[in-house]
SELONU-109301 format. One record per residue: x, y, z of N, C-alpha, C in turn; residue in one letter; residue number from 1. Coordinates in nm, 2 decimals, decimal comma. Atoms other than C-alpha are relative to their C-alpha. Layout:
BEGIN
[[X; Y; Z]; [X; Y; Z]; [X; Y; Z]; "a"; NUM] ...
// end
This chain:
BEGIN
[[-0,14; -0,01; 0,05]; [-11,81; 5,36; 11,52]; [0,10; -0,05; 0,11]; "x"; 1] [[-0,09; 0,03; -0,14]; [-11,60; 5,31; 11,86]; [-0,05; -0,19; 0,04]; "x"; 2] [[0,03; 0,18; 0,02]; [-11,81; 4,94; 11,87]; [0,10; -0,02; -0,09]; "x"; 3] [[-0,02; 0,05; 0,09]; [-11,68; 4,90; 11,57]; [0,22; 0,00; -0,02]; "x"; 4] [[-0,15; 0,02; -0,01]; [-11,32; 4,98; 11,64]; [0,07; -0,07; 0,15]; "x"; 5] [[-0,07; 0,08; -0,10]; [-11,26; 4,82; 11,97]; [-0,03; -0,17; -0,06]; "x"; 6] [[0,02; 0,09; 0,03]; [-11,39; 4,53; 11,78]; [0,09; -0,06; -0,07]; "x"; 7] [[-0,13; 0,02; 0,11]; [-11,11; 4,56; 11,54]; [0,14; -0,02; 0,08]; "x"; 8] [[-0,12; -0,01; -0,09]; [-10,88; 4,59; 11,79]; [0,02; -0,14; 0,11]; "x"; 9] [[0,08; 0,21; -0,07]; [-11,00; 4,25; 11,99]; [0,03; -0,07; -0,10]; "x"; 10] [[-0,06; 0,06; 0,07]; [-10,94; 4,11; 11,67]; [0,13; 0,03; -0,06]; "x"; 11] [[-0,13; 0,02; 0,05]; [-10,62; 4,22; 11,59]; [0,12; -0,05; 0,10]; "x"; 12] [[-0,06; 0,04; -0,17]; [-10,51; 4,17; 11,98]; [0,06; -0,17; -0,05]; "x"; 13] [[0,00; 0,10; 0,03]; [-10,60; 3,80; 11,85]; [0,06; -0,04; -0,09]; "x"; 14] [[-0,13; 0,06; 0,11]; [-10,44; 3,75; 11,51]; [0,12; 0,01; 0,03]; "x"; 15] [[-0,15; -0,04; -0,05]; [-10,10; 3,91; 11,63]; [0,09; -0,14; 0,07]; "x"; 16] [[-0,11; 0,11; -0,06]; [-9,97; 3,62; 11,83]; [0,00; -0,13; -0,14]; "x"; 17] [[-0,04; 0,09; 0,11]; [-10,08; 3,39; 11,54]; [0,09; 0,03; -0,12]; "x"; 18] [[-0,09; -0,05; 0,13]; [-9,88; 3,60; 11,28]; [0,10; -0,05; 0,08]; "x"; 19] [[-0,13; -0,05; -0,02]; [-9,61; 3,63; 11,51]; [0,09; -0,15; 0,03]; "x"; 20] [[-0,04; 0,13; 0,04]; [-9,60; 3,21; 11,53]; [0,03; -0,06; -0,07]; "x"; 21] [[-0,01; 0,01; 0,12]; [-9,62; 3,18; 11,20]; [0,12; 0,04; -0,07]; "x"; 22] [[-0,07; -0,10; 0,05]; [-9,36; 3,44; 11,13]; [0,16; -0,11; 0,08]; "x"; 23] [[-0,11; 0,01; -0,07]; [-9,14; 3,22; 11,38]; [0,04; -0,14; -0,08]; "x"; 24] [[-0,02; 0,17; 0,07]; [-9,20; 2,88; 11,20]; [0,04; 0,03; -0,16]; "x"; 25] [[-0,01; -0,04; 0,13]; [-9,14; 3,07; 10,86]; [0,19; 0,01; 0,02]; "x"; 26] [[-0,15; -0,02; -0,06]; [-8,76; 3,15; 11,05]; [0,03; -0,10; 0,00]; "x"; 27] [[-0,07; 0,14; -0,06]; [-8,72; 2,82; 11,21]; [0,05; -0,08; -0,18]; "x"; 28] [[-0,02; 0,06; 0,09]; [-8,76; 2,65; 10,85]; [0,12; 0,06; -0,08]; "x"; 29] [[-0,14; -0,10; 0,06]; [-8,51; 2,90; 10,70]; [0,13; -0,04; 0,02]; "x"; 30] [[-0,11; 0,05; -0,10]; [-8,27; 2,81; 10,95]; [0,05; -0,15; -0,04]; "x"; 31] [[-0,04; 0,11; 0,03]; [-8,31; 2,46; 10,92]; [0,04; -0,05; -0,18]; "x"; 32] [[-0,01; 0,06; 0,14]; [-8,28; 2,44; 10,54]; [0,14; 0,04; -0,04]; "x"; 33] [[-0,11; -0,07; 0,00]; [-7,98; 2,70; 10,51]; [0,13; -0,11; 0,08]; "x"; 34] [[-0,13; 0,12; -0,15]; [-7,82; 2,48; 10,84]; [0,07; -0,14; -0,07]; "x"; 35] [[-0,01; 0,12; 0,06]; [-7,85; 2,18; 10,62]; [0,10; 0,00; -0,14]; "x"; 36] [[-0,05; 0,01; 0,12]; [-7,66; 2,31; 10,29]; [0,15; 0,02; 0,09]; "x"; 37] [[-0,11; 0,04; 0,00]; [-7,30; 2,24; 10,28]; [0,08; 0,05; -0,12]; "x"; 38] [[-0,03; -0,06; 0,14]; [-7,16; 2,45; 9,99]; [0,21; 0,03; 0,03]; "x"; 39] [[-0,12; -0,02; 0,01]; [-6,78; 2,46; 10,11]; [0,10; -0,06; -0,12]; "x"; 40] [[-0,01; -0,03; 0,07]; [-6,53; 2,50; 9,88]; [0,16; 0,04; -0,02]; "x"; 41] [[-0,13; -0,05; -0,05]; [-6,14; 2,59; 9,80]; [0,00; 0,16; 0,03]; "x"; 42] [[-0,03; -0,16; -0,04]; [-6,06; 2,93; 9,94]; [0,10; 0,01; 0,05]; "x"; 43] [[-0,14; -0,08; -0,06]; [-5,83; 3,15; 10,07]; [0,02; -0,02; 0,17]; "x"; 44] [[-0,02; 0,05; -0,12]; [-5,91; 3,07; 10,41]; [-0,17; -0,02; 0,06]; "x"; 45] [[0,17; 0,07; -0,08]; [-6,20; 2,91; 10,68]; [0,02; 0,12; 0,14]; "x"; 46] [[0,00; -0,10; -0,18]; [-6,32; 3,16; 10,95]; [-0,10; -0,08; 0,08]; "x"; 47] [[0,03; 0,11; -0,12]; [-6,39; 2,98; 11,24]; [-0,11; 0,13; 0,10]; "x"; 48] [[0,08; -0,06; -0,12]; [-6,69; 3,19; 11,45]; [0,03; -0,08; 0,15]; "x"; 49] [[-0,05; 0,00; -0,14]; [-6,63; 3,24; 11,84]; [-0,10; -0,08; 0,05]; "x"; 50] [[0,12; 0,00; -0,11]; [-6,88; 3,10; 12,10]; [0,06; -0,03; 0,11]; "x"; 51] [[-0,01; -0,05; -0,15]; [-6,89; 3,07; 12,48]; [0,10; -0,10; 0,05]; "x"; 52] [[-0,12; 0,08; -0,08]; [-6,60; 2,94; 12,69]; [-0,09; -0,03; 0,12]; "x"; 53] [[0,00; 0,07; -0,17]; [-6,65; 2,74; 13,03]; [0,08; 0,13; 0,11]; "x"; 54] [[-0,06; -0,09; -0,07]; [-6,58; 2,95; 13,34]; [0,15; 0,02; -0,01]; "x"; 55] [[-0,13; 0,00; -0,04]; [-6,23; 2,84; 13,38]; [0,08; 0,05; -0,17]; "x"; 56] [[-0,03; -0,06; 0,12]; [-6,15; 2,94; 13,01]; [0,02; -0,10; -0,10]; "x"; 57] [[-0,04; 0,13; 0,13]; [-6,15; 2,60; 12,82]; [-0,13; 0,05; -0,05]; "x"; 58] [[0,10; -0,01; 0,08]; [-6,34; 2,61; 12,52]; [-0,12; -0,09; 0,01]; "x"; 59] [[0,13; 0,07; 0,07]; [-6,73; 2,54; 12,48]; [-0,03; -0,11; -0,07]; "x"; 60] [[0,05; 0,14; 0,09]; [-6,92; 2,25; 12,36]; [-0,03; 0,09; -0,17]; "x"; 61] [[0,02; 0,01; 0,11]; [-7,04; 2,48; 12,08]; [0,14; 0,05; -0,10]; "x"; 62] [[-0,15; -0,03; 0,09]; [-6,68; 2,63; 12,00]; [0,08; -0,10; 0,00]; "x"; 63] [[-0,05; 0,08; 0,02]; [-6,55; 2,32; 12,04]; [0,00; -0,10; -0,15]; "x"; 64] [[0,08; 0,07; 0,13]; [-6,75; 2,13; 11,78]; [0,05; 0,12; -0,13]; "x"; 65] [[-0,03; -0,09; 0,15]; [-6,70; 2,46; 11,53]; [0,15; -0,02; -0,03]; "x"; 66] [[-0,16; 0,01; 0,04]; [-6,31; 2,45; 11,59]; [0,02; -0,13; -0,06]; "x"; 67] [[0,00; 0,11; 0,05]; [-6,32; 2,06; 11,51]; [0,01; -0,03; -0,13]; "x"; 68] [[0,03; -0,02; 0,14]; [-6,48; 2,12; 11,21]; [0,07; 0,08; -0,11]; "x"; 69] [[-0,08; -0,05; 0,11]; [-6,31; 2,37; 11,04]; [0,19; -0,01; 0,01]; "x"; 70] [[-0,16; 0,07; 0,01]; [-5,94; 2,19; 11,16]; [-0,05; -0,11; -0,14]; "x"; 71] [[0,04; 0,09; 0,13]; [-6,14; 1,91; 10,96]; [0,00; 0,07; -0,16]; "x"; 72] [[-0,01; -0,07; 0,15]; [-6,17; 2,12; 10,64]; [0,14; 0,08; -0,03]; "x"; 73] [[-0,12; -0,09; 0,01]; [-5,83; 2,28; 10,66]; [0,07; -0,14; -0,07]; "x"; 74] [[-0,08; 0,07; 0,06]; [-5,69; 1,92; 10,65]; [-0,06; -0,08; -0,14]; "x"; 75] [[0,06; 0,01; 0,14]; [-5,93; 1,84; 10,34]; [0,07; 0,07; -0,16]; "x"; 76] [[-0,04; -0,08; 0,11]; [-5,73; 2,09; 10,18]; [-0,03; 0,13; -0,06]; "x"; 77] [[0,12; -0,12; 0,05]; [-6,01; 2,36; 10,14]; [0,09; 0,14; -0,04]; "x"; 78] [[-0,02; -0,16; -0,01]; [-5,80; 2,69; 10,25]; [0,12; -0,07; 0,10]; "x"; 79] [[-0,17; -0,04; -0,07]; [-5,36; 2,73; 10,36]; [-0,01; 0,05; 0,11]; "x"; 80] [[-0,02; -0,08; -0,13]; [-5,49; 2,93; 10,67]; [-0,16; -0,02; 0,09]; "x"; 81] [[0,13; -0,04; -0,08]; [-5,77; 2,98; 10,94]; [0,01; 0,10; 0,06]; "x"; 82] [[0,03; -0,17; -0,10]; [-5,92; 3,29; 11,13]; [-0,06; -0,05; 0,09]; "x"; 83] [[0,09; 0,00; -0,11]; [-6,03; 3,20; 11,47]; [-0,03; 0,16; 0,08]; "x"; 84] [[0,07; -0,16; -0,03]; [-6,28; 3,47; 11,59]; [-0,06; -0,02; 0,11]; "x"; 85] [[0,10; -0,01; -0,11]; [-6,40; 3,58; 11,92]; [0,09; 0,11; 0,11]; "x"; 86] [[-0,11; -0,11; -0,11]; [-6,25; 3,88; 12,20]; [-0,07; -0,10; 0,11]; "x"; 87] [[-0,01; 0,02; -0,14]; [-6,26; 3,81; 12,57]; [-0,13; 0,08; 0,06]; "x"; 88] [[0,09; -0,07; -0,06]; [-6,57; 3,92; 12,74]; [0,03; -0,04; 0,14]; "x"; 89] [[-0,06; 0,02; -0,14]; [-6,58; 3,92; 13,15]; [-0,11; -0,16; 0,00]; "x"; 90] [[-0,11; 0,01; -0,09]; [-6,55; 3,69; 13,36]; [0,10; -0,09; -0,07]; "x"; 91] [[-0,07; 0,16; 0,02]; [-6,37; 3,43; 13,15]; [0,16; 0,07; -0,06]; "x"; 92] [[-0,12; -0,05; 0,01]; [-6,00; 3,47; 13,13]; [0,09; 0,01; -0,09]; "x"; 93] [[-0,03; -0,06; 0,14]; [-5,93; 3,50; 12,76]; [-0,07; -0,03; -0,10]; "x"; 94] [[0,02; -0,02; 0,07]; [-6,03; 3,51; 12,43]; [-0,03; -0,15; -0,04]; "x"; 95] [[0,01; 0,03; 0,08]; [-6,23; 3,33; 12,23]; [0,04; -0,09; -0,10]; "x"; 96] [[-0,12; 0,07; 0,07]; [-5,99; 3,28; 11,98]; [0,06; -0,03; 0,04]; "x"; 97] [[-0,09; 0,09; -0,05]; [-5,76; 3,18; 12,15]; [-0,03; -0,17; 0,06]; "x"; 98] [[0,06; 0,14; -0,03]; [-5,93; 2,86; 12,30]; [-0,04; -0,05; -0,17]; "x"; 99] [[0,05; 0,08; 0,10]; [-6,08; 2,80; 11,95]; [0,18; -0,02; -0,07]; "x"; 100] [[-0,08; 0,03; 0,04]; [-5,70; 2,80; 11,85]; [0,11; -0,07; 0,07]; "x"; 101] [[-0,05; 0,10; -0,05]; [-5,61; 2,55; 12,12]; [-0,07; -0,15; -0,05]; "x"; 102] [[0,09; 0,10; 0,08]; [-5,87; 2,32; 11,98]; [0,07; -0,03; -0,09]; "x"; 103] [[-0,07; -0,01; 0,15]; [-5,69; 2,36; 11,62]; [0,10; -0,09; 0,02]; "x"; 104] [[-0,10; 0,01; 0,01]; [-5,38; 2,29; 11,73]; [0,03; -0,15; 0,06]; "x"; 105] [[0,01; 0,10; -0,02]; [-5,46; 2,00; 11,93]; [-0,07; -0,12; -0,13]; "x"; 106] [[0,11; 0,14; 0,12]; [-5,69; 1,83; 11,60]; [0,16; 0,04; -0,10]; "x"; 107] [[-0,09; 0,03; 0,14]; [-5,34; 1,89; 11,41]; [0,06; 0,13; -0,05]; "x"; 108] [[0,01; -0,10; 0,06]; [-5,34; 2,20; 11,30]; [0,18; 0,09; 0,04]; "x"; 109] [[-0,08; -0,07; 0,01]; [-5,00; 2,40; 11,25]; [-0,02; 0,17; 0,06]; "x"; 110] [[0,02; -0,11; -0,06]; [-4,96; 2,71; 11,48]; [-0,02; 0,09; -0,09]; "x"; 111] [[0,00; -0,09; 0,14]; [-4,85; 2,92; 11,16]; [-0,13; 0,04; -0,06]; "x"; 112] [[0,09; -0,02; 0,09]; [-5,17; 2,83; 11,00]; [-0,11; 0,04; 0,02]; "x"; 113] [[0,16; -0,03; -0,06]; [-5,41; 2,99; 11,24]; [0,03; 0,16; 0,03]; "x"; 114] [[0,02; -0,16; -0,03]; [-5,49; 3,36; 11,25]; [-0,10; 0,01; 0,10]; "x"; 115] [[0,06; -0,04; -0,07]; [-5,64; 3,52; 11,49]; [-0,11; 0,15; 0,01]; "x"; 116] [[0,06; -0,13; -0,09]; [-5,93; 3,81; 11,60]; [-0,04; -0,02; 0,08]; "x"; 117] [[0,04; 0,02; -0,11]; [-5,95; 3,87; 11,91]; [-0,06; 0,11; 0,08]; "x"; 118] [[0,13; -0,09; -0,06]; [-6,18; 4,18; 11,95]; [-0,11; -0,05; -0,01]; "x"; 119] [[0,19; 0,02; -0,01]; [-6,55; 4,08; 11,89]; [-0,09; -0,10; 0,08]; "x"; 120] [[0,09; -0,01; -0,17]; [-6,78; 4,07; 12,11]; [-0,18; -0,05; -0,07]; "x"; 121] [[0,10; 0,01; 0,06]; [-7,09; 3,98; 11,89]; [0,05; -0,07; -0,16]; "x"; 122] [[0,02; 0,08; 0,16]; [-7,16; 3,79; 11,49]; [0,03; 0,13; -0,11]; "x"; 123] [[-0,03; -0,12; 0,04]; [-7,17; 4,14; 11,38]; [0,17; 0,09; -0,02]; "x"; 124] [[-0,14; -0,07; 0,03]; [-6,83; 4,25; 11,49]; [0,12; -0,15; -0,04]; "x"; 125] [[-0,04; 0,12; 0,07]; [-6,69; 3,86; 11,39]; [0,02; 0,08; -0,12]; "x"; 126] [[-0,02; -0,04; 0,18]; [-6,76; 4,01; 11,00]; [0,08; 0,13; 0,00]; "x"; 127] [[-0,04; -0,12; 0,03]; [-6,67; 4,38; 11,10]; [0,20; -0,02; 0,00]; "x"; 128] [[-0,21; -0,03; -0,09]; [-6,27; 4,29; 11,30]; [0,04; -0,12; -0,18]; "x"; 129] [[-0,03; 0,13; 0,07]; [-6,27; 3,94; 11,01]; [0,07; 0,06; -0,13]; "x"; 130] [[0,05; -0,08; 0,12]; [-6,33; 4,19; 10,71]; [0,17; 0,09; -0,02]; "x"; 131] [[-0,14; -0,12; -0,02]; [-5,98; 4,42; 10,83]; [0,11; -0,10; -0,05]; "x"; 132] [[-0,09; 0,13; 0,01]; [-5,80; 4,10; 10,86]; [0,03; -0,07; -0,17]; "x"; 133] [[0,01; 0,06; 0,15]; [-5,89; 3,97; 10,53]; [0,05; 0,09; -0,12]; "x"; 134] [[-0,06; -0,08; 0,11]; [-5,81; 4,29; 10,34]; [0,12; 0,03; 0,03]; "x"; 135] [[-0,12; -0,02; 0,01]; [-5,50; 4,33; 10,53]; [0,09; -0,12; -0,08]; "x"; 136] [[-0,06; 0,13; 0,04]; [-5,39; 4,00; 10,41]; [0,00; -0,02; -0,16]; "x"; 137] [[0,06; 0,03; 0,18]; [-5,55; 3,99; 10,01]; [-0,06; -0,10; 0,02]; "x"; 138] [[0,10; 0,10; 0,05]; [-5,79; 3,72; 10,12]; [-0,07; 0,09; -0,04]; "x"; 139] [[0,13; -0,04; 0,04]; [-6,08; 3,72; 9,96]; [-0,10; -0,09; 0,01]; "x"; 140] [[0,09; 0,08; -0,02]; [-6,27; 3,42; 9,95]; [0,03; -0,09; 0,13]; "x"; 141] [[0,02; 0,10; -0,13]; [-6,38; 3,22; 10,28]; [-0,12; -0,08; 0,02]; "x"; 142] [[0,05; 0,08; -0,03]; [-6,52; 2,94; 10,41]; [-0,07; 0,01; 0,12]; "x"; 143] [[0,05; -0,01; -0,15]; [-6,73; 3,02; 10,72]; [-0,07; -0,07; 0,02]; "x"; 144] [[0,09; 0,16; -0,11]; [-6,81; 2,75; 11,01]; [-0,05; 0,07; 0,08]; "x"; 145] [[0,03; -0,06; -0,12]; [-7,06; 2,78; 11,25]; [-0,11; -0,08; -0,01]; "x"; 146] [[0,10; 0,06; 0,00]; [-7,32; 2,58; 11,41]; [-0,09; 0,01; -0,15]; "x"; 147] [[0,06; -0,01; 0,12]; [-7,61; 2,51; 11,13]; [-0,09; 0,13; 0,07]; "x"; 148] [[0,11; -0,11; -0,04]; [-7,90; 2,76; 11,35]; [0,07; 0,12; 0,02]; "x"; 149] [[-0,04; -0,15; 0,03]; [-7,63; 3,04; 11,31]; [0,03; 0,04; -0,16]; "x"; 150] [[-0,10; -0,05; 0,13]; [-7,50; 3,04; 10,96]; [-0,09; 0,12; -0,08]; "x"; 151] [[0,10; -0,11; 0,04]; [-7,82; 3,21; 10,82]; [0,02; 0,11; 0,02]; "x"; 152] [[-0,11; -0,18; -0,05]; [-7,71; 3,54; 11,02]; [0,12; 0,04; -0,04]; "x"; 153] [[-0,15; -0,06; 0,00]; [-7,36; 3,51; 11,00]; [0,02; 0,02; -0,14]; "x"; 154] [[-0,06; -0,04; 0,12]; [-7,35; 3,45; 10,66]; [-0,06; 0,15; -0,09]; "x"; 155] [[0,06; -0,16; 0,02]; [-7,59; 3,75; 10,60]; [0,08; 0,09; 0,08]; "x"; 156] [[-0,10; -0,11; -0,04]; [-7,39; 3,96; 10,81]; [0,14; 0,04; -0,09]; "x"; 157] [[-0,11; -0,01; 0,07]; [-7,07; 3,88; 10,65]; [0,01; 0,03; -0,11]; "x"; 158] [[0,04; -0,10; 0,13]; [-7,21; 3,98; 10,31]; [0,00; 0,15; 0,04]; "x"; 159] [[-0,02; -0,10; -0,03]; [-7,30; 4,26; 10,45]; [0,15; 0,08; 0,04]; "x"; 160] [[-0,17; -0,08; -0,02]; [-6,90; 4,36; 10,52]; [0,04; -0,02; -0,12]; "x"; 161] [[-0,04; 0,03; 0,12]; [-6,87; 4,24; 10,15]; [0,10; -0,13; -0,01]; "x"; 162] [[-0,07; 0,10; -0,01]; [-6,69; 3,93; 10,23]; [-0,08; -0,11; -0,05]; "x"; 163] [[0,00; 0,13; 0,05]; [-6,68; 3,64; 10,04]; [-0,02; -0,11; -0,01]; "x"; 164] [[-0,02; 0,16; -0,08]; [-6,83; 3,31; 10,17]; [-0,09; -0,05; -0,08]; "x"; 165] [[0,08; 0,14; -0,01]; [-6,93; 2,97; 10,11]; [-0,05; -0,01; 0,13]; "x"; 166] [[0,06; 0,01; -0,18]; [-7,10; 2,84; 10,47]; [0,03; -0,22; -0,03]; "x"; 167] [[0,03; 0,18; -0,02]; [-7,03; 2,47; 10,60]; [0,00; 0,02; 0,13]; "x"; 168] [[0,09; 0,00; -0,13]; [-7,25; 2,47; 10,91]; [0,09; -0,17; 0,01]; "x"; 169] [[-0,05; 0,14; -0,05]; [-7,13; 2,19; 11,18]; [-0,19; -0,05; 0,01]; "x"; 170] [[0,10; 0,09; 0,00]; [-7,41; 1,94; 11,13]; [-0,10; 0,04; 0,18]; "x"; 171] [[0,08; -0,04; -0,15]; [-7,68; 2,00; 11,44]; [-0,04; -0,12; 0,06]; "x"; 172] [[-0,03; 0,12; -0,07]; [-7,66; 1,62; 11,49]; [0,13; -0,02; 0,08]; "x"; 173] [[-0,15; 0,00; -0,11]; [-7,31; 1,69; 11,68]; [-0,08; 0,03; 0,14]; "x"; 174] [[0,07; -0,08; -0,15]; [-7,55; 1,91; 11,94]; [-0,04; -0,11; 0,09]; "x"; 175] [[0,05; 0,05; -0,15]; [-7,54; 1,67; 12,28]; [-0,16; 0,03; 0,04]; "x"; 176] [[0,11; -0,05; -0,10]; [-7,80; 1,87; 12,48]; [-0,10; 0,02; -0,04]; "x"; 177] [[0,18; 0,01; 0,11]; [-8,20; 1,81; 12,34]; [-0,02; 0,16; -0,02]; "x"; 178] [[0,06; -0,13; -0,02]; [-8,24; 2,18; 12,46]; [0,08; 0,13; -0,06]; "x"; 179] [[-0,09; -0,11; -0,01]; [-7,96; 2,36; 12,34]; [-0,04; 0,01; -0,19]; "x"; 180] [[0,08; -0,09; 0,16]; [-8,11; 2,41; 11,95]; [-0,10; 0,08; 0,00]; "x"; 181] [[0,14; -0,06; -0,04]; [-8,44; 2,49; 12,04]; [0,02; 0,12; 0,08]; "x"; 182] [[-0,01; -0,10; -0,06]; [-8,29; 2,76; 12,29]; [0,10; 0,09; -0,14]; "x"; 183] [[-0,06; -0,08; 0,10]; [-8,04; 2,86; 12,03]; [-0,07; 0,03; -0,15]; "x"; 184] [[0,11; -0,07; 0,14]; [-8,31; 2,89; 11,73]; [-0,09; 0,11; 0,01]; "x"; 185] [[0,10; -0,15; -0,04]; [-8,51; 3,14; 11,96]; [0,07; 0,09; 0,04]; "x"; 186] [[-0,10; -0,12; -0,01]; [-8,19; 3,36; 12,04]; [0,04; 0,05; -0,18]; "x"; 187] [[-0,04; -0,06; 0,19]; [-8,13; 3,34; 11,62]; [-0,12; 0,11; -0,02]; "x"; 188] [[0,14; -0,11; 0,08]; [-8,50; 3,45; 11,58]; [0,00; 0,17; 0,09]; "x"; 189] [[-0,05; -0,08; -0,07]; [-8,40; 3,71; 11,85]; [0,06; 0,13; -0,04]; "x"; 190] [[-0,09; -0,08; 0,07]; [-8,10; 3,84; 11,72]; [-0,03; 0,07; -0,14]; "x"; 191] [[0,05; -0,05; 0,15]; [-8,24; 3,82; 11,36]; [-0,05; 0,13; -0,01]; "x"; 192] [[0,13; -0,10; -0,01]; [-8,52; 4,07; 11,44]; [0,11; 0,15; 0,05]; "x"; 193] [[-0,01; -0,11; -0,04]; [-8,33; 4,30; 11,63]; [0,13; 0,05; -0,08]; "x"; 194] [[-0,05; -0,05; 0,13]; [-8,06; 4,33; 11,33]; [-0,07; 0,05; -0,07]; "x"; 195] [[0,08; -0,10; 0,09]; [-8,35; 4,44; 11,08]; [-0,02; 0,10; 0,07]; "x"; 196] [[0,05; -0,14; -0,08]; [-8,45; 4,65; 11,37]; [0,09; 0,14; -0,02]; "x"; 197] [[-0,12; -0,08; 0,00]; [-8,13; 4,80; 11,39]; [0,07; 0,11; -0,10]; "x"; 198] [[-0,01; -0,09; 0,14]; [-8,04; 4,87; 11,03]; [-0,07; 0,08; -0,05]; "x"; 199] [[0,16; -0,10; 0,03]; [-8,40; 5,01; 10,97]; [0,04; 0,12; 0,05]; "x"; 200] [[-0,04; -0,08; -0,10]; [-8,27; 5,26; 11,24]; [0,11; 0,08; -0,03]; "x"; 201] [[-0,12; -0,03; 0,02]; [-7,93; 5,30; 11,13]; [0,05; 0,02; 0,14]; "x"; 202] [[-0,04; -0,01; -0,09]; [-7,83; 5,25; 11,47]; [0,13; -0,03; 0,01]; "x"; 203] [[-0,16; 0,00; -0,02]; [-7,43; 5,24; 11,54]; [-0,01; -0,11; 0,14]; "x"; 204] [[-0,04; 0,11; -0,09]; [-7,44; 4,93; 11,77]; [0,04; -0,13; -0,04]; "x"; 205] [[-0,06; 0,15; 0,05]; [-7,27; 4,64; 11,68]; [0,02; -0,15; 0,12]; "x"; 206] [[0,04; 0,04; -0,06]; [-7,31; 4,45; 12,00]; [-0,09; 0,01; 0,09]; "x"; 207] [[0,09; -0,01; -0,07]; [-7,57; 4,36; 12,24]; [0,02; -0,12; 0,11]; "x"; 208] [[-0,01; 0,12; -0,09]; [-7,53; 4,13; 12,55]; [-0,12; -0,11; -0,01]; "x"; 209] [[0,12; 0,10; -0,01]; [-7,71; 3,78; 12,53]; [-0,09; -0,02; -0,14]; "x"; 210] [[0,04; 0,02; 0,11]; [-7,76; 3,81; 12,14]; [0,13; 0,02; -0,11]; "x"; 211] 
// end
């Protein structure tokens, strides 16, 4: 009997990494198929997701590229307003939104027609501070931008707050840097995981540093 279970256990030692490759190439394709659809649409407004500022506080290559994009769809005519999303984490000397609302304003974009959140600190609290905004206002339906290897999450999260979206992912042919998908497809598979983890749990965390 004890043969017989460490034997089992040697073999499960073994299958485990191949499930758990499997399980990652079953994500990756997810990602890329979702990344690829383009379902935008007229709405009430486009929420622009946050990402990382440069030390000195100018906006990111990848918030750059998202702000671009959803100035581009504003002047299409999609949606009358934008939500740029993202708080200030340390060291960089402000907000998120706000850089993503220098971007805007520079591709054209009317000061008036850009709203702001400027607490969240995570994708999670994007939908949670987005969700306040939207009902203080009577939106309802939105357009949410965000690279294509995030929309998958975001736009699951943002259901999850009962919000409204179409998704028009910025193309992953904008991405410069060979390395910067492939690192950001294994922080989604990341993040992913430790969301189901989370909710399984009912844990009260809505951020996590580095996911």
């Amino acid at each position: 009997m004890t043969a017989a279970i460490v034997k089992f256990a040697k073999a499960t030692l073994l299958l485990l990494p191949l499930l758990l490759i499997l399980y990652f190439m079953l994500f990756a394709a997810a990602v890329h198929f979702v990344g690829r659809q383009d379902s935008s649409a007229p709405a009430d407004v486009i929420i622009v997701l946050g990402a990382g500022l440069k030390r000195d506080g100018r906006p990111g290559p990848a918030l750059t590229r998202r702000s671009r994009h959803g100035a581009a769809l504003w002047h299409e005519g999609l949606a009358p307003v934008l939500l740029c999303t993202g708080g200030q984490t340390a060291p960089f000397p402000r907000t998120e939104a706000a850089a993503c609302r220098e971007v805007m304003i520079a591709a054209g974009i009317p000061a008036n027609a850009i709203l702001l959140e400027e607490q969240s600190r995570s994708t999670e609290e994007n939908a949670l501070f987005s969700q306040r905004i939207l009902a203080e206002l009577g939106l309802e339906r939105a357009i949410l931008v965000s690279d294509s290897y995030h929309i998958l999450r975001a736009s699951w999260l943002f259901a999850q707050r009962g919000i409204k979206t179409v998704a028009s992912p910025v193309p992953a042919s904008t991405i410069r840097d060979p390395l910067m998908y492939p690192y950001s497809l294994a922080r989604e598979f990341a993040a992913f995981n430790w969301q189901l983890l989370k909710d399984a749990l009912r844990l009260p965390i809505t951020h996590v540093s580095g996911i």
